[in-house]
FIDREN-771158 format. One record per residue: x, y, z of N, C-alpha, C, O in turn. Coordinates in steps of 0.1 Angstrom, whole numbers. Example, Ala and Ser with C-alpha at 12.3 -4.5 7.8 and 13.67 -1.06 7.14 Angstrom:
BEGIN
<<132 -57 78> <123 -45 78> <132 -33 78> <142 -33 85>>;
<<128 -22 71> <137 -11 71> <129 0 79> <134 11 80>>;
// end
This chain:
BEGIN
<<9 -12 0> <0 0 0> <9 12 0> <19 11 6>>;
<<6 26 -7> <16 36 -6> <15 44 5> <5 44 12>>;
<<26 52 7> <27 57 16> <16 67 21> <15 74 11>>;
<<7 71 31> <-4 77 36> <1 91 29> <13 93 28>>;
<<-8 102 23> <-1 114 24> <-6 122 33> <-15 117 40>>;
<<-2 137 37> <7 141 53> <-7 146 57> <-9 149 69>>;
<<-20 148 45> <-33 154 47> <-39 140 58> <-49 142 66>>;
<<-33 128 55> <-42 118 60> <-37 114 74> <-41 105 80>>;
<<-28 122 77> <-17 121 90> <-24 133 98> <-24 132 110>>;
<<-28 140 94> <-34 153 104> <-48 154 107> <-56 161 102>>;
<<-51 144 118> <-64 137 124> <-66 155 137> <-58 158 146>>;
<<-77 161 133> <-81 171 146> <-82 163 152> <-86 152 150>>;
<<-78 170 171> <-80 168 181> <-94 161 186> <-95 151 193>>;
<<-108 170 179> <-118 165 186> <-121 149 180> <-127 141 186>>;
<<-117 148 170> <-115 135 160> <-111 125 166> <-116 114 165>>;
<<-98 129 174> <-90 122 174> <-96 117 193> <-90 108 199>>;
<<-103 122 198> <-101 125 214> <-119 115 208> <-119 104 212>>;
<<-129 118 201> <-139 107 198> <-132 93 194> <-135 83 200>>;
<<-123 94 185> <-115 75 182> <-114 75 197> <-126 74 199>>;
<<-108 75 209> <-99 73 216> <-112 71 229> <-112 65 239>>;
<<-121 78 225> <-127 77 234> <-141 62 234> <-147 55 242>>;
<<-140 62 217> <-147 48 212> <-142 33 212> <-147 22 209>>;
<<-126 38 217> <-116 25 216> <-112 20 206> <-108 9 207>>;
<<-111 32 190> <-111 30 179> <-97 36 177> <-95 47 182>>;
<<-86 30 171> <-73 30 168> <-74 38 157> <-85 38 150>>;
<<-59 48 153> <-56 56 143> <-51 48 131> <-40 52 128>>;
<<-54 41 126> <-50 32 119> <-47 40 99> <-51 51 95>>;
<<-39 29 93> <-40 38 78> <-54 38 74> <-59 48 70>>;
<<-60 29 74> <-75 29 66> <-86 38 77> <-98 37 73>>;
<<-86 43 86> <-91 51 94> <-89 66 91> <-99 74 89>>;
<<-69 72 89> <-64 82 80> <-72 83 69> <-82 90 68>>;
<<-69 76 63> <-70 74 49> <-86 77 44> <-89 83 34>>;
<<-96 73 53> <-113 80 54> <-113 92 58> <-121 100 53>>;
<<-103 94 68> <-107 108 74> <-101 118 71> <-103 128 77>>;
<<-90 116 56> <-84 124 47> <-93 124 34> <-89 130 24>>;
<<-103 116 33> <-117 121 22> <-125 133 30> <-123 144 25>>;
<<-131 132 39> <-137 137 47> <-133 153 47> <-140 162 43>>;
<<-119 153 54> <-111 163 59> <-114 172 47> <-122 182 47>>;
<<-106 166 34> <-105 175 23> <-119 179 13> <-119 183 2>>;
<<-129 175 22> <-142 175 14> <-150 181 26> <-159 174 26>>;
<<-152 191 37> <-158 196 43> <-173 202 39> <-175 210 30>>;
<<-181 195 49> <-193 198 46> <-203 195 34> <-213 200 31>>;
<<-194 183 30> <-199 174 17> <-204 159 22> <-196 150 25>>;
<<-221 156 22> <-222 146 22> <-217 132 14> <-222 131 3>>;
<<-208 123 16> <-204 116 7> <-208 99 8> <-207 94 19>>;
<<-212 93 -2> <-219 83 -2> <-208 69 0> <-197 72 -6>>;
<<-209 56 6> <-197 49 2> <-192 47 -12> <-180 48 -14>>;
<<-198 46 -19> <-193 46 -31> <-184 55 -37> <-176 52 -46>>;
<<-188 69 -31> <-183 83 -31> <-169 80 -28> <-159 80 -35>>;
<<-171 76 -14> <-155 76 -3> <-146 64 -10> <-134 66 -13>>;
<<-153 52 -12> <-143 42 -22> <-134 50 -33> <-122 53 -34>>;
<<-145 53 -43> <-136 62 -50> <-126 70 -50> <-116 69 -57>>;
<<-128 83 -38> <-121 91 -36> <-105 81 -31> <-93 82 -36>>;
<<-109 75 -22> <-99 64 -20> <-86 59 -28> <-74 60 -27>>;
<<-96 51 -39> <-92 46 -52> <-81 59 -58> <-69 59 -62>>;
<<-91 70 -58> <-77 78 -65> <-63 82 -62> <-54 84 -70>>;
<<-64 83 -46> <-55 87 -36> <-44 73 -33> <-36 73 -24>>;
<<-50 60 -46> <-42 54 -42> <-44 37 -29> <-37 29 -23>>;
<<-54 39 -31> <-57 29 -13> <-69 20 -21> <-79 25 -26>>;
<<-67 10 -20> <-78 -3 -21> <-85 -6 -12> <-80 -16 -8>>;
<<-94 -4 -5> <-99 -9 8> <-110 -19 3> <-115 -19 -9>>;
<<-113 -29 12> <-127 -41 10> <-134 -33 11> <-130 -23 17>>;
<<-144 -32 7> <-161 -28 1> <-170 -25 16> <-178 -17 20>>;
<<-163 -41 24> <-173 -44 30> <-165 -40 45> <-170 -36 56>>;
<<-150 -41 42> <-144 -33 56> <-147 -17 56> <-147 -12 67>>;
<<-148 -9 43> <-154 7 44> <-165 0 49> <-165 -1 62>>;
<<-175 -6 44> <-187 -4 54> <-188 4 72> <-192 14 78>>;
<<-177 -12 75> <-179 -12 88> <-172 -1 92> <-176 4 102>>;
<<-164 4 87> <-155 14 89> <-163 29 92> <-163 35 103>>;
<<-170 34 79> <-182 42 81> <-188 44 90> <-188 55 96>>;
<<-196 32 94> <-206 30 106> <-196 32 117> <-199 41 124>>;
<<-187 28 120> <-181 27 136> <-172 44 141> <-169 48 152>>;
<<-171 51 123> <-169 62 128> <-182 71 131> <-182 81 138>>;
<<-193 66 123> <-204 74 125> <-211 72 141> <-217 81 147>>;
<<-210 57 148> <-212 51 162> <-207 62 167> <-215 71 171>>;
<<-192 64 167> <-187 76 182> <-185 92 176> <-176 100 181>>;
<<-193 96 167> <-195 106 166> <-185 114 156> <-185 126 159>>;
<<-177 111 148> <-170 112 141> <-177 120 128> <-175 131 124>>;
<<-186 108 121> <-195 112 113> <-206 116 114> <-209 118 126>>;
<<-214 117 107> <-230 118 105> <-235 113 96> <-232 114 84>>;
<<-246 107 102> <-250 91 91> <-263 96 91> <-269 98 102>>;
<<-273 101 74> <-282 101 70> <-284 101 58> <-275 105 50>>;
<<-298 97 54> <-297 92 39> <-303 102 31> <-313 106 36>>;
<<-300 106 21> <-306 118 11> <-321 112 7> <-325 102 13>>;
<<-329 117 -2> <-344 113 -8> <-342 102 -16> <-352 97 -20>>;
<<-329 96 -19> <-332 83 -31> <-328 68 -19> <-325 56 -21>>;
<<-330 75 -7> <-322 63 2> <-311 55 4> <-310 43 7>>;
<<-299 69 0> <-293 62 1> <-283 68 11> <-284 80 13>>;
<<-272 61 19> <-268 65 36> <-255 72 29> <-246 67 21>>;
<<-256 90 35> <-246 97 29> <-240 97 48> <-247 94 58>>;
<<-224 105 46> <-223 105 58> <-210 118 56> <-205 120 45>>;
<<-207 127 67> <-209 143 67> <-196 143 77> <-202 138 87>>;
<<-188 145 80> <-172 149 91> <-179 159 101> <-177 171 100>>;
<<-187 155 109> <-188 160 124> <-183 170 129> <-171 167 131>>;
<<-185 185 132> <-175 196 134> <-174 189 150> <-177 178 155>>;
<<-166 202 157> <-159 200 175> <-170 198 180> <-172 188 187>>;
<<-180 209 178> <-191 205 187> <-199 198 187> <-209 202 193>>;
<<-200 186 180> <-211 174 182> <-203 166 188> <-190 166 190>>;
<<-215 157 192> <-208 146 201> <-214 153 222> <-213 146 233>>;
<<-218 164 220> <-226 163 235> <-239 164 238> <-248 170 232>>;
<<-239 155 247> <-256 147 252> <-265 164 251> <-273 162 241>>;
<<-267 172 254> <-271 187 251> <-268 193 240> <-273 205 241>>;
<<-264 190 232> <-264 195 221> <-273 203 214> <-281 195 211>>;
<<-277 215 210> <-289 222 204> <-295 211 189> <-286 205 183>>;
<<-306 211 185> <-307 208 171> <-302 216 160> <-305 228 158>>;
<<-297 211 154> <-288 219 148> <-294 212 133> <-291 200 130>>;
<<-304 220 122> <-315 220 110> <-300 220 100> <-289 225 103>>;
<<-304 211 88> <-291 208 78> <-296 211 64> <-308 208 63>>;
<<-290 216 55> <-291 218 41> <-288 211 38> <-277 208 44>>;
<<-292 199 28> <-285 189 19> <-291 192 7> <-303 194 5>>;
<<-278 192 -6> <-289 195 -18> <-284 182 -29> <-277 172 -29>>;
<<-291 186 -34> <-297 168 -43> <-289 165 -49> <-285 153 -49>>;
<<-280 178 -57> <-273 175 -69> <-258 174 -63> <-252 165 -68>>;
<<-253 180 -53> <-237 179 -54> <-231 176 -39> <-220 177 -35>>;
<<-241 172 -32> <-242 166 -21> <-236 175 -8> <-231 171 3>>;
<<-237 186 -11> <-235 196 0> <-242 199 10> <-251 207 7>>;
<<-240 195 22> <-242 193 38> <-239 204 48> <-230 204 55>>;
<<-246 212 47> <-240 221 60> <-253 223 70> <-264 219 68>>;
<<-248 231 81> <-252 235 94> <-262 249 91> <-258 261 88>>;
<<-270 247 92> <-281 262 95> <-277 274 105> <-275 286 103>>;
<<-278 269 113> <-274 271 128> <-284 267 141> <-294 259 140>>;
<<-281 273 152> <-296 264 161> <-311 269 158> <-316 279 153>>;
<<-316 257 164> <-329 256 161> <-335 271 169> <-330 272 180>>;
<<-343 280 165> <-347 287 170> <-355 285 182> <-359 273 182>>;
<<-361 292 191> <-365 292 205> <-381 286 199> <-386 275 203>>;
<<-388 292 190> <-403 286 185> <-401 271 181> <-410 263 185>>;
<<-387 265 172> <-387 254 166> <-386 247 176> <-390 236 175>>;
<<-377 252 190> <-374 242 203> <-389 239 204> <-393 230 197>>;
<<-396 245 212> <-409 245 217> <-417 236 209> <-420 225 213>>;
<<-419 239 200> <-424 230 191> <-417 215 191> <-424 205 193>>;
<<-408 214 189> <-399 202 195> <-406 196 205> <-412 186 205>>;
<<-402 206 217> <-403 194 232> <-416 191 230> <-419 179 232>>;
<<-428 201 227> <-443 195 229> <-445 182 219> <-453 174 223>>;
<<-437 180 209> <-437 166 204> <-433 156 210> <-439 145 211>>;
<<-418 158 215> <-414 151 223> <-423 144 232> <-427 132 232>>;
<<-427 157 243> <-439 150 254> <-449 141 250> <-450 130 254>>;
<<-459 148 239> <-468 137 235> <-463 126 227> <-473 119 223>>;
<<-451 120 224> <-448 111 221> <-444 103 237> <-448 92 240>>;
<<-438 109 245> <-432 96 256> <-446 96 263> <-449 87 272>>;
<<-457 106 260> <-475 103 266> <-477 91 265> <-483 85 274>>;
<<-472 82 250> <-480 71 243> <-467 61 245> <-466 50 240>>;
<<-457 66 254> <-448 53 255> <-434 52 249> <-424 45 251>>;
<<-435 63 239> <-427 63 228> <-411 71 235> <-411 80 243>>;
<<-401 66 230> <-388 72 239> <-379 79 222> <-372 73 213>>;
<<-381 90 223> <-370 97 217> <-356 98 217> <-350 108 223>>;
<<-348 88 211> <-332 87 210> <-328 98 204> <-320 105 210>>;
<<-330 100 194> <-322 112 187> <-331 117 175> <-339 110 170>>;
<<-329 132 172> <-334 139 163> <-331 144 151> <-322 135 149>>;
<<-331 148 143> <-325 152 130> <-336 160 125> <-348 157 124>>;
<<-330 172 122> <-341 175 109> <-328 178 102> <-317 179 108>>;
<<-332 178 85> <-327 178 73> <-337 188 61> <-348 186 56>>;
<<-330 198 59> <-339 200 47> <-332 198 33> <-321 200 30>>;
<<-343 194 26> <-332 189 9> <-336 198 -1> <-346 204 -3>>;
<<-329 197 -5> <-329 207 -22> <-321 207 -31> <-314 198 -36>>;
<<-322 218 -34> <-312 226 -48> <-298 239 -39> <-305 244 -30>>;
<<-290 242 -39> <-285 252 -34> <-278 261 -42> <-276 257 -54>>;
<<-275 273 -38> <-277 287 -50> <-270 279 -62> <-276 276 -72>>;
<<-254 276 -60> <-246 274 -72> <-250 264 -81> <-248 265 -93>>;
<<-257 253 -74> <-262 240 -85> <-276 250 -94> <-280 249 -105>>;
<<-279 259 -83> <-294 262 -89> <-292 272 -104> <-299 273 -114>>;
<<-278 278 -101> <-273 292 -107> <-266 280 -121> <-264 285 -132>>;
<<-265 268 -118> <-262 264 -129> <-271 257 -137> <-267 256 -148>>;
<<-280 253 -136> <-290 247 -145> <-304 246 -137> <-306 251 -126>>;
<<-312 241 -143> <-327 241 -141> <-328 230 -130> <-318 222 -130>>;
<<-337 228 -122> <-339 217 -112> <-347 201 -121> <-350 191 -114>>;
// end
């Protein structure tokens, strides 16, 4: 396998302090994802995506070891694992501040065409409210709320500035 390059050696702190905290080793095929990621900020990228990117950079990985690979960084908070409208599981390089049990909801842009992922910012004080009263009437009927997501999907200015939807 060739030598890692120096982008795939320079793992951030909070990255690196989630592996360590999941019992997940800095390994080359760990680099080597988290230097697709790194150099692709705020780009949802699909496995198929990150294989490729891989492939160019030189690195063969099993199909089925990215799988697990994916998932176990997306487990301790590394990534973010959700699927665009054709269903299929894109996953997004986690900024410093995810990863705490309080965390605000934090609403996401995803657009159709070029798989760009970013942060809105927090949910406003009406959208909270609105939140928890769902929340309640859902644990009313039993129901336990693990985790939330909103996502909104589209077109965004530049895909839009470039052709018709």
């Amino acid at each position: 396998m060739p030598r890692p390059s120096a982008e795939t050696d320079a793992v951030p702190e909070h990255v690196q302090a989630r592996l360590e905290a999941a019992g997940l080793r800095r390994t080359l095929a760990t680099r080597a994802v988290l230097g697709v990621f790194l150099a692709r900020p705020g780009q949802g990228l699909t496995h198929a995506q990150v294989l490729q990117a891989l492939h160019q950079r030189g690195h063969e990985p099993n199909r089925v070891t990215l799988y697990r690979l994916l998932d176990r960084l997306a487990a301790c908070q590394v990534l973010a694992r959700h699927s665009d409208d054709r269903r299929t599981w894109r996953f997004t390089l986690q900024g410093a501040e995810a990863g705490a049990r309080a965390a605000p909801l934090v609403p996401r842009f995803e657009c159709r065409r070029c798989g760009q992922d970013r942060a809105l910012g927090a949910l406003p004080a009406a959208g909270r409210g609105w939140l928890r009263e769902l929340q309640r009437g859902l644990a009313r009927q039993g129901d336990s709320v693990e985790r939330v997501e909103l996502a909104l999907r589209g077109v965004c200015a530049p895909c839009s500035a470039g052709g018709g939807a």
